[in-house]
N, C-alpha and C positions, 0 to 999 in steps of 0.2 A: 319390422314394424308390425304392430297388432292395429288394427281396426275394429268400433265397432259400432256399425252402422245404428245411428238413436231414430231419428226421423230422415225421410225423401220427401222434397215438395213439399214442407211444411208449413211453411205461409203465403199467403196474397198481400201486398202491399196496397191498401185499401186508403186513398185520401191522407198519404203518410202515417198511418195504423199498423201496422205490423201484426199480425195474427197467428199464432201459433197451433198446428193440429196438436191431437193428443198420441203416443206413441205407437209407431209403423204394427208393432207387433207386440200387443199388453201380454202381458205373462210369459213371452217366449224368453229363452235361456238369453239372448246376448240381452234383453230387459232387466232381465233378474241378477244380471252381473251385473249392469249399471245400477240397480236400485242397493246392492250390496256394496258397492263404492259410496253410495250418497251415505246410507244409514253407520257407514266407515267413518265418514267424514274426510274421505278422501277425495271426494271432486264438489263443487258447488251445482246448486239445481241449476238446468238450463235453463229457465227463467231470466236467474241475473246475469248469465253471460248473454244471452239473448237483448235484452238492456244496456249492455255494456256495447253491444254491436251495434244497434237504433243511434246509442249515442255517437256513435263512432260518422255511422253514411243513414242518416234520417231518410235521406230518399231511395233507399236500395230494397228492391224484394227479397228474402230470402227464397234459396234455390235447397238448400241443403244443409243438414248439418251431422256430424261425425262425432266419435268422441275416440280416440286414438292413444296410444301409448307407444312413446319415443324414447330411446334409453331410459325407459323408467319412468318417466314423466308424462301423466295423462295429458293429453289435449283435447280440448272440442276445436273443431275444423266448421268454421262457418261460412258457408259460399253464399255471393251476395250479385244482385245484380242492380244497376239502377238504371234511368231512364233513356239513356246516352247509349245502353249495351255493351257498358264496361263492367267487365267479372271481375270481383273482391274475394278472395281468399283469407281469412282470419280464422290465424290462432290464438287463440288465451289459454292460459295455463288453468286446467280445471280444478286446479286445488285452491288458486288464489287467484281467480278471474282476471289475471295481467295477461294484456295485450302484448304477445310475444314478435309477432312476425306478422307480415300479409302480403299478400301476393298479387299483381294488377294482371290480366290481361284484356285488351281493347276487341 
């Protein structure tokens, strides 16, 4: 399994808002690999998987997010926490923003 780390601690969950920084490391190489998958058209901007996760837990901070490759097929890995302190793990398929899998623990 390939990993490659996009953002750390990338949002506050602010009054239900979701806020996203801008990338951990602009121009460094595992950046410029993501931005040659996007300009591919082989993974969707984090934006609308990030949208796609709001809709999923509206009340969850995000904690982190990945973007991974599994026999072949990119993921973003989006770690979630909400008010309770129960951790949400979600995967979507970075090519077609489907919610593939996710993972609970309390």
């Amino acid at each position: 399994m390939s990993r490659f780390p996009i953002y750390l601690l990338l949002a506050v969950l602010t009054g239900g808002a979701l806020l996203t920084a801008a990338l951990a490391e602009p121009g460094g190489e595992e950046t410029g690999h993501v931005r040659e998958l996007r300009k591919a058209g082989k993974i969707l901007p984090l934006e609308q998987i990030l949208a796609r996760a709001r809709k999923h837990f509206p009340d969850s901070r995000m904690v982190e997010v990945e973007l991974q490759k599994r026999e072949g097929l990119h993921l973003y890995e989006v770690e979630l926490i909400d008010s309770g302190g129960t951790f949400r793990e979600l995967y979507f398929n970075a090519e077609t923003g489907a919610l593939r899998s996710s993972e609970t623990e309390d």
